[in-house]
C-alpha positions as CSV (number, residue, x, y, z in Angstrom):
1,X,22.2,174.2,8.0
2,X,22.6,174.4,11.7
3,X,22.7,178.3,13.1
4,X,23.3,179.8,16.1
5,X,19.5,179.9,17.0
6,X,19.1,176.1,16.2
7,X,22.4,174.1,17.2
8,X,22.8,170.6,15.6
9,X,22.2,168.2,18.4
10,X,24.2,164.6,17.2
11,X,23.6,161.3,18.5
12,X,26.8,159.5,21.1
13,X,27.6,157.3,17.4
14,X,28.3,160.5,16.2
15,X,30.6,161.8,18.8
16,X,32.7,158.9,18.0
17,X,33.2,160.2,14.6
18,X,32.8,164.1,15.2
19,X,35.6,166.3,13.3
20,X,38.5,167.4,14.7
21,X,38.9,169.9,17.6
22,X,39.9,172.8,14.9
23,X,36.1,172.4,13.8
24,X,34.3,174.7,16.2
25,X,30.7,174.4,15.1
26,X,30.7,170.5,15.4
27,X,32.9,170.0,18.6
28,X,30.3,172.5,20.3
29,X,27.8,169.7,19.4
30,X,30.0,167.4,20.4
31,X,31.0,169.0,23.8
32,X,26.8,169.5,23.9
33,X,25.9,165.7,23.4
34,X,28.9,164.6,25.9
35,X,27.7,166.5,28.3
36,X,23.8,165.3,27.8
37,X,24.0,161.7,27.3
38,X,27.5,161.2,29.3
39,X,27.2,158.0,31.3
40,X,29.3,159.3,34.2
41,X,27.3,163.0,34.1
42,X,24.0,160.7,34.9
43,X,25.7,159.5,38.4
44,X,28.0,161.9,39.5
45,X,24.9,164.1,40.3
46,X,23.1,163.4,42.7
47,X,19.3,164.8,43.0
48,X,20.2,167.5,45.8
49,X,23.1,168.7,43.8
50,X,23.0,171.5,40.8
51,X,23.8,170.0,37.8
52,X,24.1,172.8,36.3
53,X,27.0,173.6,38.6
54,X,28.4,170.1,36.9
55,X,27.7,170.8,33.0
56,X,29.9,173.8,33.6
57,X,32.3,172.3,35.1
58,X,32.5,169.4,32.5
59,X,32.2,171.8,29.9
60,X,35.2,174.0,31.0
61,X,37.0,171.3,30.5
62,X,35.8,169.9,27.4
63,X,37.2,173.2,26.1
64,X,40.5,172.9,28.0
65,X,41.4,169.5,26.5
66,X,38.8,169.6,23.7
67,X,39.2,165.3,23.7
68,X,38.1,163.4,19.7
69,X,36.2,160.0,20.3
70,X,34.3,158.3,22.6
71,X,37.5,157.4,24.9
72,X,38.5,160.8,25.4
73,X,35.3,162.2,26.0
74,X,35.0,159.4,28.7
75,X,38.0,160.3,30.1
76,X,37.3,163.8,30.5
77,X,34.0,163.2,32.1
78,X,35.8,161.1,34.9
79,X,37.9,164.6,35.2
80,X,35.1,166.2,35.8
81,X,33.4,163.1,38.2
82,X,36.5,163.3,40.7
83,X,36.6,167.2,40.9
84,X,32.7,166.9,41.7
85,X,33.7,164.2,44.4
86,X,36.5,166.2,45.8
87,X,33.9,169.0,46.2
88,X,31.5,166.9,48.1
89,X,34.8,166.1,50.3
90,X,35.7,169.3,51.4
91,X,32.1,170.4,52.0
92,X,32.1,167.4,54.2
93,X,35.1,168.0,55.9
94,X,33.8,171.9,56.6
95,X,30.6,170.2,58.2
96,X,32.6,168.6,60.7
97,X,34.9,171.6,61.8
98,X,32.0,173.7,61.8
99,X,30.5,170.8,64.3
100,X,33.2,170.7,66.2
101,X,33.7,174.0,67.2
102,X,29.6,174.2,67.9
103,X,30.6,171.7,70.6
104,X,33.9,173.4,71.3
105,X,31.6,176.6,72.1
106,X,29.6,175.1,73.8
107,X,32.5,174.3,77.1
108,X,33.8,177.7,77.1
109,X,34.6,177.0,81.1
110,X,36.8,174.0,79.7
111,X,38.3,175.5,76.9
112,X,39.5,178.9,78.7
113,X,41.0,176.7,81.4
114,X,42.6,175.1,78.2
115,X,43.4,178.3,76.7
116,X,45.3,179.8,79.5
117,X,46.0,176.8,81.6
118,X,48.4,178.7,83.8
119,X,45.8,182.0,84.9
120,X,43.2,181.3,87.7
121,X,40.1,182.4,87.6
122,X,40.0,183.2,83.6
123,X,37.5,180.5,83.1
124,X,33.8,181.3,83.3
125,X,30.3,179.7,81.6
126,X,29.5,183.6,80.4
127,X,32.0,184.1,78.1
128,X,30.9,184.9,74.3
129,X,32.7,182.6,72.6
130,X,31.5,183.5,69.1
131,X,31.7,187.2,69.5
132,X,35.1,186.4,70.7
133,X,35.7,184.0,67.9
134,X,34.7,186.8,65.0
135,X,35.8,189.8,66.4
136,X,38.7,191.8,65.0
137,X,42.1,192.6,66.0
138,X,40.9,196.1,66.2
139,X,37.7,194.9,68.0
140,X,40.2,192.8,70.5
141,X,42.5,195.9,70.8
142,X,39.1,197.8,71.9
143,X,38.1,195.4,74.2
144,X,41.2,195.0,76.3
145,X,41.6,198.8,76.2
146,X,38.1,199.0,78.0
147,X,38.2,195.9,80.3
148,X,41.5,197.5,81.8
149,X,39.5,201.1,82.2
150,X,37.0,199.6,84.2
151,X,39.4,197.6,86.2
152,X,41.1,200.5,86.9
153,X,37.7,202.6,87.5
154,X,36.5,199.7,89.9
155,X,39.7,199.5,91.9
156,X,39.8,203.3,92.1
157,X,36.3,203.6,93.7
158,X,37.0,200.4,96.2
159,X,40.1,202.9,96.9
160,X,37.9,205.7,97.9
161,X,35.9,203.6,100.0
162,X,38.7,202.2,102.0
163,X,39.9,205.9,102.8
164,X,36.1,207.0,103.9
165,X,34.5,210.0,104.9
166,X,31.2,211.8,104.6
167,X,30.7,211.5,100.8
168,X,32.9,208.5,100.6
169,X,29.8,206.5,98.7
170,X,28.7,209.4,96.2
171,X,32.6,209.4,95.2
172,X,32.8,205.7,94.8
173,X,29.6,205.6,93.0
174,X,30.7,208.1,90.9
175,X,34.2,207.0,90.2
176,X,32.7,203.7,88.8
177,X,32.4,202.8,84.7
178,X,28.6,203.2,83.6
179,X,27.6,199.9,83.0
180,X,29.1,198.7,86.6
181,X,27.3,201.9,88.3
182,X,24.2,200.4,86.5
183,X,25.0,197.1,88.0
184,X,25.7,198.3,91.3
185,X,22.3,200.4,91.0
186,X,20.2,196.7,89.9
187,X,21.7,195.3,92.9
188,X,20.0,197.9,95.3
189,X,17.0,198.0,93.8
190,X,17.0,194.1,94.2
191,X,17.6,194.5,98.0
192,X,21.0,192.5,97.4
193,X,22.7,194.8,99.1
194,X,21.9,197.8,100.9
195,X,22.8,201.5,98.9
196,X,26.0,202.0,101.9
197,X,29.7,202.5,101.3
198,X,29.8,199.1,103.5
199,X,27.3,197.7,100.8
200,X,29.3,198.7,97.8
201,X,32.5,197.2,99.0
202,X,31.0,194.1,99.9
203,X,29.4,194.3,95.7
204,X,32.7,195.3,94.3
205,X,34.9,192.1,96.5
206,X,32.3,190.1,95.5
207,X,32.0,190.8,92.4
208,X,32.7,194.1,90.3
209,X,36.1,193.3,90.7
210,X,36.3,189.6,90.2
211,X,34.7,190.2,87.0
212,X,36.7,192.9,86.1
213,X,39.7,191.5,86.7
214,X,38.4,188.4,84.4
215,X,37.5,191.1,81.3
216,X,40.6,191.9,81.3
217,X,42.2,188.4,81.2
218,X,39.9,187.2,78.4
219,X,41.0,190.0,76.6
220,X,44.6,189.6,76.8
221,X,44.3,186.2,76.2
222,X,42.0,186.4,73.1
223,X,44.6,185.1,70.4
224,X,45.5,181.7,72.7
225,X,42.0,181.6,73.3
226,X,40.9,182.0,69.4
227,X,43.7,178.9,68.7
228,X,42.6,177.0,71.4
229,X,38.9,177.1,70.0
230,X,40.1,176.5,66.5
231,X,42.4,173.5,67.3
232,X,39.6,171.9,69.4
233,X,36.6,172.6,66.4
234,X,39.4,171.0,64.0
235,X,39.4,167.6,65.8
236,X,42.0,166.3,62.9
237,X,41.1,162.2,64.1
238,X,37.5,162.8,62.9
239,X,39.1,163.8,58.9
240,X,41.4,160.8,58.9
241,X,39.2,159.0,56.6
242,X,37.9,162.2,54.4
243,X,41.5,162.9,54.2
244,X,42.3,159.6,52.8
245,X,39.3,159.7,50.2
246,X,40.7,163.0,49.0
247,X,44.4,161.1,48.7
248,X,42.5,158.8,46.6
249,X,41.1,161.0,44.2
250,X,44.1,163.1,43.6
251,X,45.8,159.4,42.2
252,X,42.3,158.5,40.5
253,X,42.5,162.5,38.6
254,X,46.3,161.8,37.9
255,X,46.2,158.8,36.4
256,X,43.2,159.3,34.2
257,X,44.4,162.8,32.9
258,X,47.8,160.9,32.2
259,X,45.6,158.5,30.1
260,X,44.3,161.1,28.5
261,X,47.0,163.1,27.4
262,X,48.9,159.8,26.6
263,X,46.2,159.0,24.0
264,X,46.1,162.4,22.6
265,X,49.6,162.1,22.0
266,X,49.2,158.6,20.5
267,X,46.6,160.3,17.9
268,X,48.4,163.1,17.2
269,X,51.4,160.7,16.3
């Protein structure tokens, strides 16, 4: 007498002949052997895969349609083959996007220019595309809210600058966002330019303001710039063919759970 602790384990013959769905203690051995000795369940797997992953798969669906003979449990374990199949297609299709947006990322210059095809100057090789790409609309909010403070700081100490006087520099200097006082500060250090309210106008033409100005562009232009990336990773052409595959399966899973249910009905009648 088989027990919970000791299952009955039947041969494929006797799946053939099992009792009818209402039994639970055999179909469990029967659902058990179709899943064990199924010819289908010996391909669809393949060595890198979890087949584990597939027995509970085909066994979810052993239970949904809970199929009597040999026909029906074949028929069922093609369900399960094409649902495995269209698994391995959308993984493959999520490989390429994923590889096309690495290259996508990889030409921010290009795809800014793309983005905003209209705005001079927004495209630039040091943009953070991936930050960009993952940041929140809080995040973006942020970031436009501080690119415009420093453009604002900036342009306030080149205004100081232009007016003069004695302590004109220590005001500019002053008047400037950390992080560009800190870059002004590298710049002296390196000799680039010499610590003089002459000095820091030429740094802040040449380029505290330039880059500024393009902060402040990227952020504004973050959604476009977030579609343009997207549409350009997507490359549709490259998923013409997975697309087709997938097309294909969808008719392959229709028509064999059409021939199962047909045949159930056929039994039941």
């Amino acid at each position: 007498m088989a027990t919970s602790e000791n299952p009955v384990i039947i041969s494929t013959s006797s799946a053939v002949n099992a009792a009818p769905p209402e039994s639970a203690g055999n179909y469990a051995a029967v659902r058990f052997n179709a899943m064990k000795h199924g010819i289908l369940s010996r391909l669809a797997v393949l060595p890198h895969e979890s087949e584990r992953d597939f027995t509970e798969l085909l066994a979810a669906l052993m239970e949904e349609h809970r199929p009597t003979g040999m026909t029906e449990l074949h028929l069922v374990e093609e369900l399960a083959a094409v649902i495995w199949r269209k698994r391995r297609v959308l993984m493959a299709e999520g490989a390429r996007i994923n590889a096309g947006l690495r290259s996508a990322v990889d030409s921010p210059k290009m795809l800014l220019s793309s983005a905003a095809p209209f705005e001079r100057g927004l495209a630039s090789d040091d943009v953070n595309l991936p930050d960009l790409l993952t940041s929140t609309a809080e995040e973006s909010v942020e970031q436009q809210r501080e690119a415009e403070l420093d453009l604002t700081r900036t342009r306030k100490a080149s205004a100081i600058l232009r007016k003069g006087g004695g302590k004109a520099y220590e005001k500019a200097r002053r008047a400037l966002a950390p992080d560009s006082r800190d870059w002004w500060d590298e710049y002296v250090q390196e000799e680039e330019y010499p610590a003089t309210a002459e000095g820091m106008a030429q740094f802040i033409q040449e380029h505290l303001d330039p880059f500024c100005w393009r902060m402040v562009q990227e952020a504004r232009f973050t959604p476009a710039i977030k579609a343009q990336t997207l549409g350009e990773g997507l490359q549709a052409h490259r998923l013409e063919k997975l697309n087709r595959y997938e097309t294909h399966l969808d008719r392959k899973f229709e028509r064999t759970l059409a021939m199962l249910l047909k045949l159930k009905d056929l039994r039941s009648a």
